[in-house]
N, C-alpha and C positions, 0 to 999 in steps of 0.2 A: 468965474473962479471955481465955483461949485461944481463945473463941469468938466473943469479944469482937472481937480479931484479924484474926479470921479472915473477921467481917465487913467489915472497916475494909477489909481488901484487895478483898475483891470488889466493895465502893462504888468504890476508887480503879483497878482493872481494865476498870468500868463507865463511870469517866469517861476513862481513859485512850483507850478504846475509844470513847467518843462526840466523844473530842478529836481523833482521827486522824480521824473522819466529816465533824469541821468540816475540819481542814484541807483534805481534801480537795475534790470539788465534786458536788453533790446530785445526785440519779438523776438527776432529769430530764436536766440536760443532759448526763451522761454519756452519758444514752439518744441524744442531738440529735446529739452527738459520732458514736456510733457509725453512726448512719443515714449520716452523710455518709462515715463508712469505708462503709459498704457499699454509699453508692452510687458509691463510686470503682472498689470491687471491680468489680462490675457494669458499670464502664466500662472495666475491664480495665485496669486502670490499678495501679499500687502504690502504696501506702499507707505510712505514718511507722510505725515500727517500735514505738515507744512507745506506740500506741494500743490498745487493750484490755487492755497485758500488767499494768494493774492498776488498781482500783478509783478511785484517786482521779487525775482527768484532768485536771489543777491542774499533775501536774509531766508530763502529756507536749508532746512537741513542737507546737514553734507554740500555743499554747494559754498566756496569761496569765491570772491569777485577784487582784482585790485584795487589799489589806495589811490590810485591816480585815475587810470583809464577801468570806467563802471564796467568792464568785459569780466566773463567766468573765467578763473587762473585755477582753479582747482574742483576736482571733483573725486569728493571720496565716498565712492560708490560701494565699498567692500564689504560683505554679506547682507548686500542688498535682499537679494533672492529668499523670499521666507516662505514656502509654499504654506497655506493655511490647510492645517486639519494633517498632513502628511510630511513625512521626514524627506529630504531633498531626495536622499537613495531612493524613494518611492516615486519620486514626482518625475514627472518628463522636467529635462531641463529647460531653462530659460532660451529662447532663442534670440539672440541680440544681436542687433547687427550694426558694425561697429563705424560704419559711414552716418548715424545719428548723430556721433560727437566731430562731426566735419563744422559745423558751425560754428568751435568756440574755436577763433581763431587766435586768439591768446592765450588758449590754455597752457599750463607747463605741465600742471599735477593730473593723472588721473589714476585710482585706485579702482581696480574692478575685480580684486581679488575675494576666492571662495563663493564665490556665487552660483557656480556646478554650470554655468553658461554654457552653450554652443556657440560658439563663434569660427568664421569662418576663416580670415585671413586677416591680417595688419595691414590690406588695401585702404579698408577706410577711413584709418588716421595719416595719412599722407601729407593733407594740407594744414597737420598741424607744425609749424615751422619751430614755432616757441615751446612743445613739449621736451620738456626734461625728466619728467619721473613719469616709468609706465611699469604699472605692476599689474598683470593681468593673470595673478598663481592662481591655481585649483579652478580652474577650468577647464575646457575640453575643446581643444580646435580639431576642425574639421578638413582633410584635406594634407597633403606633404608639403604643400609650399608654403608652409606659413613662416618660414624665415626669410623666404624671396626675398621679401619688401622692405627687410627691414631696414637696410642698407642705403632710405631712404629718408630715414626719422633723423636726419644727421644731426638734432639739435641735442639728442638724445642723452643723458648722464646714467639713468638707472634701469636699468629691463629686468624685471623681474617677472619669469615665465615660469615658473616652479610647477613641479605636478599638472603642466596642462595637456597634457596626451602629445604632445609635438612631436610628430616622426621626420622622418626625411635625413636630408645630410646639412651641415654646414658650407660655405661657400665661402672660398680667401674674399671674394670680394662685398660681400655683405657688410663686412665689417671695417674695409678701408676709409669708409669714411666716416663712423663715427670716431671722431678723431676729440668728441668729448667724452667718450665713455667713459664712466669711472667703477661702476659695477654690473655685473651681467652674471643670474641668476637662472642655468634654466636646469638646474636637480631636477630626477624623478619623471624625466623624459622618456621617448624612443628616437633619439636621434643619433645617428649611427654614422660608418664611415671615419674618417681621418678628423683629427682637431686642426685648424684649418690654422696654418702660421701666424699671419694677419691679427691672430687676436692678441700674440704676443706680442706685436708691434703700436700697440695701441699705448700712445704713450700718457696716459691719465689714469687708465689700468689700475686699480686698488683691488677689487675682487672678484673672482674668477671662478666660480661652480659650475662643471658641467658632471658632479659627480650623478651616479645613478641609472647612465644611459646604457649606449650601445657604441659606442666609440672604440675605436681599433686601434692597430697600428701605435709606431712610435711618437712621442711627444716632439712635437715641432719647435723644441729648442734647443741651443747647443751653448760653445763657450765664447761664441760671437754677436750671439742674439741682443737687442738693444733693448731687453726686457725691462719695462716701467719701474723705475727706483722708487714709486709708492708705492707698490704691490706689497697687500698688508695682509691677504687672505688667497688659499689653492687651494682648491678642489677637485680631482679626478678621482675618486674614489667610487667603487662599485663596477667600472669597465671592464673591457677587453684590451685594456693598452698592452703594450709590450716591447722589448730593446730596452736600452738603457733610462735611468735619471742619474742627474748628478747634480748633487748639489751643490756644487763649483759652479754650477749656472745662476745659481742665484746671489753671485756676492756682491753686487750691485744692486742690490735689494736692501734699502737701509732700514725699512720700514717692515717690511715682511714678521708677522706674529705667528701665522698659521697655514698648517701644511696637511692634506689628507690625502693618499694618494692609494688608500687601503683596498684591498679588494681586488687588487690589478695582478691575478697568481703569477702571468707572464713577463710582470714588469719589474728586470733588475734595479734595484738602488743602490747608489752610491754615494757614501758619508764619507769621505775623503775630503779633506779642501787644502789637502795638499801646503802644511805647513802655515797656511792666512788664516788668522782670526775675522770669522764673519761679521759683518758691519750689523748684523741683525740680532735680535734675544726674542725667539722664539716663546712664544706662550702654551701653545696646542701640538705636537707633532703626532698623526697618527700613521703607522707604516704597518698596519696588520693586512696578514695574506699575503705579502711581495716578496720577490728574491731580496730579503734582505742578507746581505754580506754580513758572516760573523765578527769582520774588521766593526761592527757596531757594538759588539761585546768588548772587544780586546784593543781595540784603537789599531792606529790612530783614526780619530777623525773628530770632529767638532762640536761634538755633543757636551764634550765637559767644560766647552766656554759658555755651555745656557744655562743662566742665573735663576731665570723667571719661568720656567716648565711648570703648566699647571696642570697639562693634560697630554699622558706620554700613554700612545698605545702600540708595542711590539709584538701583540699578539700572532700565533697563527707563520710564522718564519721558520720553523725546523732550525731554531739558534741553538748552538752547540756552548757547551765550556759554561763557566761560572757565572753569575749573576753580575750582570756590570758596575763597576764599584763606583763609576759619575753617575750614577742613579740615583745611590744615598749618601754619599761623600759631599755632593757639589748640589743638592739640589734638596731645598728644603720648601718648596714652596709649591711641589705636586699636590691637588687636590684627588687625581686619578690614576692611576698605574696600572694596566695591563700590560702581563708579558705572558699569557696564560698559551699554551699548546706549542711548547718550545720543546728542545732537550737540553734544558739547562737542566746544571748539576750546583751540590755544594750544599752550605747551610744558610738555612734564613734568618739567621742570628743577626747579620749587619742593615736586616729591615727594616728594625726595630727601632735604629737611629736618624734623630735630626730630621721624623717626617711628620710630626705633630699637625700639617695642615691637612692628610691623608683622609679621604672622604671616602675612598674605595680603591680595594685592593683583589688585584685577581691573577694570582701566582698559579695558576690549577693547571693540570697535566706538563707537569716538568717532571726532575727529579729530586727535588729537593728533601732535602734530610734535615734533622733539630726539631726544637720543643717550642710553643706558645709561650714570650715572657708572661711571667707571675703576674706581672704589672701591666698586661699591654691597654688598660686603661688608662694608666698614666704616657704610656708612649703614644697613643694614639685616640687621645679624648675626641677627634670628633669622625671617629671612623660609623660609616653607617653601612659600609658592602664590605664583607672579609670572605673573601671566596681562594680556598687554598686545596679545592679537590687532587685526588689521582696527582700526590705526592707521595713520600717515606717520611712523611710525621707522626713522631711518635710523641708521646707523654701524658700526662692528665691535659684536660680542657679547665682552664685558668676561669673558676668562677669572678675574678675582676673583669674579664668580657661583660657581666650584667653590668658593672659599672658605669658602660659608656651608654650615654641615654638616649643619645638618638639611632643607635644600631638597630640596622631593620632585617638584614640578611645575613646569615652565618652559613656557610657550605663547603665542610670541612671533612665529604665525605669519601671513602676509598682511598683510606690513608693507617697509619698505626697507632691511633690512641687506646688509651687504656682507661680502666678506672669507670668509674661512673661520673650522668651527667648532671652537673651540679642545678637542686633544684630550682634556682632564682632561674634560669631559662626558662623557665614552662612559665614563669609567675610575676615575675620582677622586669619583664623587657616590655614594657609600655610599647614596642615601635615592632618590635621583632616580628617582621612577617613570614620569613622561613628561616627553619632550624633543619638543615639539611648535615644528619649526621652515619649517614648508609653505611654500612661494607667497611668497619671498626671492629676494635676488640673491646666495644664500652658493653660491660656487664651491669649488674644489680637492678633494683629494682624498675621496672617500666614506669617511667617521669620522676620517678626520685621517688614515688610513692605518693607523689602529691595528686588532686583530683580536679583543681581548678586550674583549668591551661587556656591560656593568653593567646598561644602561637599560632596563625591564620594553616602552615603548611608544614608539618611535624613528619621530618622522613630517619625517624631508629632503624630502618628496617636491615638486616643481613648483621647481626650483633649477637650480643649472648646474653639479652636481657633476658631474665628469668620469675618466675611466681606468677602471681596472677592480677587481672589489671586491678584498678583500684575499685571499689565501689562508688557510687553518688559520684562518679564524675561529670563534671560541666565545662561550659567554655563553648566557643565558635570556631573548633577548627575545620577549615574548606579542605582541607588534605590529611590524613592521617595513615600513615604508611610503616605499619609493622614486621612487613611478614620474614620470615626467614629467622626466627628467634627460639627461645627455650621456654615459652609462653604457655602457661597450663591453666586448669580450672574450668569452671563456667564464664560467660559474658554475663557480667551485671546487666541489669535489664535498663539502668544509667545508660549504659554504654549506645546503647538506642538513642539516646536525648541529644544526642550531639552535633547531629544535623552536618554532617561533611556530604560536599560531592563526591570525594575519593576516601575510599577503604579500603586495604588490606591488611589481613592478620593471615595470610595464607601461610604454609609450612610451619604452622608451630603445634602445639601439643593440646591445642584446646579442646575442649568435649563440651558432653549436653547436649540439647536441645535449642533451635533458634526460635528465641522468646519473640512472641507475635511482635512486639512493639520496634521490630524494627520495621511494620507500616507505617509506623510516623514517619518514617524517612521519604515519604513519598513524592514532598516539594523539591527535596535538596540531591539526596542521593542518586549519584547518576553512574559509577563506578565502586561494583563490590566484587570482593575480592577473599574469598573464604575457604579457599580451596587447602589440601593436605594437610587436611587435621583430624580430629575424631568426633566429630558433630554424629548425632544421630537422630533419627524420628523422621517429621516432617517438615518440608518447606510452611509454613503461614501461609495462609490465605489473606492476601491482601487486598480483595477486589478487584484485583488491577489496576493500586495506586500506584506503585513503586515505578519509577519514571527512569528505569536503568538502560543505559545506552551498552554496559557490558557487566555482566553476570560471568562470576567463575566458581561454583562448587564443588568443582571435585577430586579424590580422592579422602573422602570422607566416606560415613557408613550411611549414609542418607537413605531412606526406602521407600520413602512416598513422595510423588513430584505435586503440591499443588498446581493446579492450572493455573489459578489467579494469585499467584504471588507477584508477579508484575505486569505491566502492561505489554504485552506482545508486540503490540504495533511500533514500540518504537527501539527495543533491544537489537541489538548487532553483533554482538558477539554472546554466545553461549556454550559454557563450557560445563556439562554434568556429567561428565565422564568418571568411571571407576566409581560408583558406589553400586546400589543394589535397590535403584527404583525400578518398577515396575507398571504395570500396566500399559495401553497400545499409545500411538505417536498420531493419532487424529487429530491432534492441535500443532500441531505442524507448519500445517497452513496458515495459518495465521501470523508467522512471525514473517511478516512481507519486506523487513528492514533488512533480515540478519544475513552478513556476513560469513561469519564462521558460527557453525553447527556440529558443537563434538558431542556426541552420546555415548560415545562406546563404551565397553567392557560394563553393560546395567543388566539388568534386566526384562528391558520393554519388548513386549511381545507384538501378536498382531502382523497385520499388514502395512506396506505402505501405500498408503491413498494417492491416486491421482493428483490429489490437490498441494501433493508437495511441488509440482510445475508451477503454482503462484510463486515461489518463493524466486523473483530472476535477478535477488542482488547475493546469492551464494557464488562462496569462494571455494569453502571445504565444506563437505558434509562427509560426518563421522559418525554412521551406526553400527560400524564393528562389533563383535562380540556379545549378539542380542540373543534374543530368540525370536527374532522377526519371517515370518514364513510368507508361501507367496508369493508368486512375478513382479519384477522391478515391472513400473508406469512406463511405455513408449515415450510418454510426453517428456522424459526427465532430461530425451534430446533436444530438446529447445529451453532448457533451461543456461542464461547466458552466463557459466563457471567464467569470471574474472573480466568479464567486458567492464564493469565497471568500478576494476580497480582503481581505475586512474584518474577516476570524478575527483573532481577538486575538493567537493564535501565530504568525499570519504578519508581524502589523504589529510583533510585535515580534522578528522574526526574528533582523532583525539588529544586535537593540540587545543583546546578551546580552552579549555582548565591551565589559566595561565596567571602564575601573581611575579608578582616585582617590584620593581620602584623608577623612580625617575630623579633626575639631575636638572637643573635649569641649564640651559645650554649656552656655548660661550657668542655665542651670535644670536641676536634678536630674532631672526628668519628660520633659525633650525629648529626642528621639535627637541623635544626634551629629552638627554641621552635616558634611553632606560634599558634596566638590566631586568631580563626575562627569564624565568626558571620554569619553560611546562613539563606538565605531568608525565614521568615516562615511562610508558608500560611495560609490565613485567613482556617476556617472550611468552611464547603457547610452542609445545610439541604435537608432532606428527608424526607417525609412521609412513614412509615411504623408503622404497629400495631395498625393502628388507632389514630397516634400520630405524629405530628413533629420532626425529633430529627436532631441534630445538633453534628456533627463530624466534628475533626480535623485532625491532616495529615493524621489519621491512616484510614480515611475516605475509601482511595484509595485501603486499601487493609482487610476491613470489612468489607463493607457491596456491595453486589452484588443484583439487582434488578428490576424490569417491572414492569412501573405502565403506564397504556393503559385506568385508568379510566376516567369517566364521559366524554365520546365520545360519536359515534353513530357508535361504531361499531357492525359487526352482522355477522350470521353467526357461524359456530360451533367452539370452541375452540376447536385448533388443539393437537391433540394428543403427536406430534414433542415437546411438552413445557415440558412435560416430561423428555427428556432427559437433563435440563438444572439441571446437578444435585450439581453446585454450588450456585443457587442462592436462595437467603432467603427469598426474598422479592417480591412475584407476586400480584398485585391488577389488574382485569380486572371490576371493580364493576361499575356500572353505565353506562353501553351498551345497545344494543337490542342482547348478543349472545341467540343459541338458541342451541336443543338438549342436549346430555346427558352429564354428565360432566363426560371428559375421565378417566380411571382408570390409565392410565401413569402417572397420576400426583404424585401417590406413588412412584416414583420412584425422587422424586424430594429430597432428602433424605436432602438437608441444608434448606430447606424451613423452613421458622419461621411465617411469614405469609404471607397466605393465601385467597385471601379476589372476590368471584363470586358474589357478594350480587347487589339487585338489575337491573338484567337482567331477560330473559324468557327461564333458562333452566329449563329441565324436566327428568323424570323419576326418576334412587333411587343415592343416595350419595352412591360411593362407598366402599366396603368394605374395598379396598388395603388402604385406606387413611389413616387405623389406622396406619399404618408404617411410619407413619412420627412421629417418637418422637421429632423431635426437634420443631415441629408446635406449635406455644403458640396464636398466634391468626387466629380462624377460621370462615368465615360468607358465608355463600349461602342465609342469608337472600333474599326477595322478589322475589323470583321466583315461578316456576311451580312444584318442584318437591314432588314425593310423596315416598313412601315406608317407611321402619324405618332407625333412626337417630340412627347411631353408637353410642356405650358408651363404647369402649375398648381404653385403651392406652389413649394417649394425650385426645380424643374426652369425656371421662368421665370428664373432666376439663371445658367442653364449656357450657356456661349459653345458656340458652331459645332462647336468643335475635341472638343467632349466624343461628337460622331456622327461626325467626318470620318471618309471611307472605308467608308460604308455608304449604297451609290449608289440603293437603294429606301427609304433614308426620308426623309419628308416633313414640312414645318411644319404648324401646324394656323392653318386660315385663320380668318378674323372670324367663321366661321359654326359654328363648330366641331366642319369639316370638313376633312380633307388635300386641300392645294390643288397640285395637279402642276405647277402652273404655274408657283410660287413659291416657293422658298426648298426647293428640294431640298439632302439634306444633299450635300454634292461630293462627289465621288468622288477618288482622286489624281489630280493634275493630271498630264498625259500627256507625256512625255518630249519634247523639244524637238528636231526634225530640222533639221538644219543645211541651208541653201538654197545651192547649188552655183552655178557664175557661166554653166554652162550653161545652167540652170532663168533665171536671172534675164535674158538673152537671149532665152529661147522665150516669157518673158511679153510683152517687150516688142516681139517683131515680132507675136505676135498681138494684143494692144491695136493696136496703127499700123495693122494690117489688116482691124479692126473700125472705127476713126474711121474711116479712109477711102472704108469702103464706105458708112456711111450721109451719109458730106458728099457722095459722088458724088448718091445718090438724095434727098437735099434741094436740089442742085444741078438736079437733073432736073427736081424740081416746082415748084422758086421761080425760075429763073431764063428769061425767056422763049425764052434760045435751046436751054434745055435742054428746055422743052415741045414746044420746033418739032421736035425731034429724037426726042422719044418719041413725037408725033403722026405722023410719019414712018413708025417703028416700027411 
């Protein structure tokens, strides 16, 4: 019996033991599991703590297993990838290879999103038959065919490939047979080519993103298409599409919430539905950048049967006429409203009603006319973005604006207010992260007079704020943007303490000296801006803490340049022109970053050093009107003028200084809409063509140029300037150079102008120079040279005045030979001696004594008593 017993337990030991093997889950894919720990290891990466530390992988992390059959049904692998010590951007990605998860032959779920993986193709989920959700966004595949396959997953409901580098084309036949599809996600692609019909016909269809690619051509639907009656979400937005949409194609849509198709500049829309109310109540509609038809302004068409608009963007359309009245008539439950770079016209008075749910509002570059209600606190309590620039708005700014408390953005500038700005703005907006109020008629005091400001990005500038700033001011603003005002006094030495990255007070009326302490600025300040005002003395010596990416001081009376006011090595723009520093330009060399280099009109003497050829990220260099003496360096021709205008680090130099806000977004999967305002540089002036000209950001990557004029420099121009075969703009005029003017210079092939004038060179203009067709102004005025003046190509275009003062050159005759005879260039015309009334006396008795002598001797021979008398004779 006892042994009896003693079997029964080892049977029920046996099963107990093969019960805890079910629960948990079969070699295999423990094995599958662990490969992918080890290729994490391997990517130096850490790994979930749960993994190996026991046989059944059912209960570790991320890892679901069914209720019935012990097999893995889910694996939520999503920012698996954690490189230890190093940010993902840093690390080599994860290499993963995606025939691991061939083993879980039940699975449905897998998540393997944000991981920065390399992965190769969707080959190696093939045998998963029971997959329904595959979300494999922010990754990186390798290869164009990574759609091939997919047309293979037919069990498939969810694809979400969001931001995984996926190039290639779409294929009608990829998609015929997931015939369970209900959403397919692949934003932020390179997949290019036609949208492939096929996906229209998928009739589970709910939502549809291929915004963000490279996709062409017309939309593969029309008014026969059997387009899925649950399609609840479109997305084409960011393409090349083009031809028609019409939204008559989607009335069989009963379900349809949301529509993007923005960004498409080639793609007509059509709001017409032609007399039928749509079976659908749109939530989100955005149509900014498309040919949208002004019939969206003026009807008909079916926008004013949408009750539920919570998110209407018209931006960017060239709409004509009034402000559409089913905007705010029929629609009181917009959280969002763009209709901002239209030519809409009219007043903004009918805004103001029935949108109390109003989160953000962006009416900017229309033309709207009218005043801010008194109350637009009460009309618009939970307004947080009011952006109404580059309008005709006029009247005071409505201090109930502080009112609303969560308001973060105000930019309300290059428009007609008046008045001053009410001081609860600088003080009272707890949220207010820009106060963008530029290019207005607001006067009085600069902040209201107050000294402690709240506001992250404060742009008064182009106003008629007047007096002087305040004292003891404090606060953290990252942006502070004055210039162009009625601004006078000293800078409180406060004014230092304030730690912004952006500053200007340029063009106003300020004087003194710059108090040392604006080296505290050393961590934060990376844009100063002090230029045309009346500062005098010296820059501070600041060690070379000051961390400025762009320097601008000039037209000021400045006379001493510290060396060590900022750090050299990492400035890019420098601008100390028109004051009256002095001393030589031996630190030169060391600004290895800069871009643009204006010095002119100072007084720096000296030489220029060889060592100005370190500098190979110039664009322009400007030592005009020095006293610099001395041969230009040979080396200055290998310096590369504008090769690197086009770096990606440069063009984004100076968008980094970026604030705004964000929205939580109406789909789970989108980032959060956010509204961006970066910092926008004043312009920089140039001299070229004989003319002043003033450029804006596009400054940095137009115009390339050397201007070495009105110096005392000498000596032959080097040959080496030739190869500088991007730059547009050379002026050496008003030197002592001497010898011939090199024939290299035809080889300068962007040169627009040209300008030798002025100096003692000699011999003939050469021939090569007619190859510069892009040359439009050209002068060698006042020099020595002789031979003939081209008239081929560009130089048949140059008037007289481009040779005057060079008395041996010659035109070139019909024969095309220098003709002495004809069209020598002039020489200066010769100073004019005043004629004296003596002089004008001794002409006139000598003419009286010249007639009379030859009438006497025509008298002698014609008259016969005068013959009688010379026969006499």
């Amino acid at each position: 019996m006892s042994s009896y017993i003693q079997t029964m337990l080892c049977i029920l030991c046996m099963l107990r033991s093969m019960f805890h093997m079910a629960c948990g889950c079969i070699a295999e894919e423990r094995i599958a599991l662990m490969h992918v720990r080890s290729s994490l290891v391997k990517a130096d990466s850490s790994v979930p703590d749960s993994w190996g530390q026991s046989d059944e992988c059912c209960s570790w992390e991320r890892v679901t297993c069914g209720d019935k059959v012990p097999r893995v049904s889910g694996l939520d692998l999503s920012n698996m990838y954690a490189p230890q010590g190093n940010s993902i951007a840093d690390s080599e990605c994860w290499r993963l290879n995606l025939t691991a998860f061939s083993a879980f032959r039940e699975l449905q779920l897998l998540d393997l999103s944000w991981n920065h993986a390399c992965l190769q193709s969707l080959d190696g989920l093939q045998g998963l038959t029971k997959l329904r959700y595959l979300n494999l966004s922010a990754n990186s595949f390798i290869g164009n065919d990574t759609m091939g396959s997919l047309g293979k997953l037919a069990s498939l409901e969810v694809i979400n490939l969001v931001g995984s580098n996926i190039s290639g084309t779409l294929q009608n036949t990829a998609f015929k047979n997931l015939k369970h599809m209900r959403e397919l996600h692949l934003r932020s692609n390179q997949l290019s080519g036609s949208i492939p019909s096929s996906l229209f016909e998928l009739p589970r269809l709910e939502y549809l993103d291929l915004s963000e690619n490279l996709f062409q051509g017309h939309i593969p639907m029309s008014s026969f298409a059997s387009i899925s009656s649950a399609l609840r979400t479109l997305k084409l937005s960011g393409n090349n599409l083009s031809g028609a949409f019409h939204f008559f194609w989607l009335r069989n849509c009963t379900m349809l919430e949301k529509i993007d198709l923005s960004g498409n500049s080639d793609l007509s829309i059509d709001v017409k539905f032609h007399g039928l109310v749509p079976p659908f109540q749109l939530r989100s509609l955005v149509l900014s950048g498309c040919k949208t038809d002004d019939s969206i302004v003026v009807g008909p068409n079916f926008l004013g049967t949408q009750r539920h608009l919570q998110m209407l963007d018209l931006s960017h359309n060239n709409l004509t006429g009034g402000v559409p009245d089913w905007i705010f008539a029929n629609i009181a439950t917009l959280v969002y409203l763009n209709i901002a770079s239209n030519s809409l016209v009219g007043s903004i008075d009918p805004m103001w009603q029935h949108q109390s749910a109003l989160e953000m509002i962006n009416i900017s570059s229309n033309h709207f006319v009218g005043q801010l209600p008194t109350n637009v606190s009460s009309v618009l309590p939970n307004l947080e973005v009011l952006v109404a620039s580059n309008n005709i708005i006029s009247g005071y700014l409505p201090p109930s604006l502080c009112n609303i408390s969560n308001i973060r953005i105000v930019d309300l500038s290059n428009n007609k207010f008046t008045g001053e700005v009410p001081t609860c703005f600088f003080t009272d907006c707890p949220y207010l992260t820009i106060l963008k109020l530029s290019n207005n008629n607001l006067g009085g005091l600069i902040f209201g007079g107050v000294s402690d400001l709240s506001v992250a990005a404060i742009y008064l500038d182009s106003n008629k704020f007047e007096g002087t700033l305040p004292n003891n001011l404090s606060g953290n603003p990252v942006i502070m943007d004055l210039h162009d005002n009625k601004l006078s006094g000293k800078l409180d030495t406060s004014f230092w303490g304030l730690s912004p990255q952006v500053l200007s007070v340029a063009s106003n009326n300020l004087t003194g000296e710059i108090h040392p302490a604006i080296c505290k600025l050393s961590s934060s300040l990376q844009i100063l801006d002090m230029s045309d005002n009346n500062f005098v003395g010296s820059t501070p010596n600041c060690a070379g803490e000051l961390q400025l990416y762009l320097l601008n001081m000039s037209r000021n009376s400045l006379s001493r340049f510290s060396r060590g006011f900022f750090n050299r090595c990492c400035i890019t723009v420098l601008d100390l022109r028109y004051n009256q520093f002095h001393g030589d330009l031996d630190w030169m060399h060391s600004l290895a970053q800069t871009r643009l280099l204006l010095l002119g009109g100072n007084r720096f003497g000296g030489q220029i050093s060889p060592n100005i050829c370190h500098l190979q990220y110039l664009n322009i260099i400007d030592l005009s009107d020095n006293r610099i003496s001395g041969s230009v360096p040979p080396c200055i021709g290998a310096i590369s003028f504008g090769y690197h205008a086009d770096d990606l680090d440069f063009q984004t130099l100076f968008n980094f200084i970026v604030l705004g806000t964000g929205f939580s977004s109406m789909d789970n999967d989108d980032p959060p809409f956010m509204y961006d305002t970066p910092y926008d540089l004043q312009g920089f002036t140039f001299s070229t063509k004989g003319n002043i000209y003033a450029y804006s950001r596009s400054f940095f990557s137009l115009m390339f140029g050397i201007d070495l004029s009105g110096n005392m420099l000498s000596g032959e121009i080097p040959w080496e300037i030739g190869n500088l075969t991007r730059v547009k703009s050379l002026n050496l005029s008003n030197n002592h150079f001497s010898g011939r003017i090199p024939a290299s210079l035809a080889n300068m092939s962007a040169v627009e102008s040209l300008d030798l004038s002025h100096n003692e060179l000699d011999g003939a203009i050469p021939s090569q120079l007619s190859r510069l067709w892009s040359l439009e102004v050209f002068s060698v005025a006042y020099n020595n040279l002789s031979g003939c003046i081209p008239d081929s190509a560009q130089f048949a275009s140059f008037s007289i005045d481009s040779y005057i003062g060079n008395k041996n050159l010659q035109n070139m005759s019909l024969g095309n030979v220098c003709s002495p005879g004809s069209g020598r260039a002039p020489a200066p015309a010769p100073e004019d001696v005043d004629e004296t009334p003596d002089d004008l006396i001794l002409y006139v008795v000598c003419a009286s004594f010249v007639l009379a002598f030859w009438a006497t001797i025509a008298f002698s021979f014609c008259h016969p008593c005068g013959r009688a008398v010379m026969l006499r004779l």
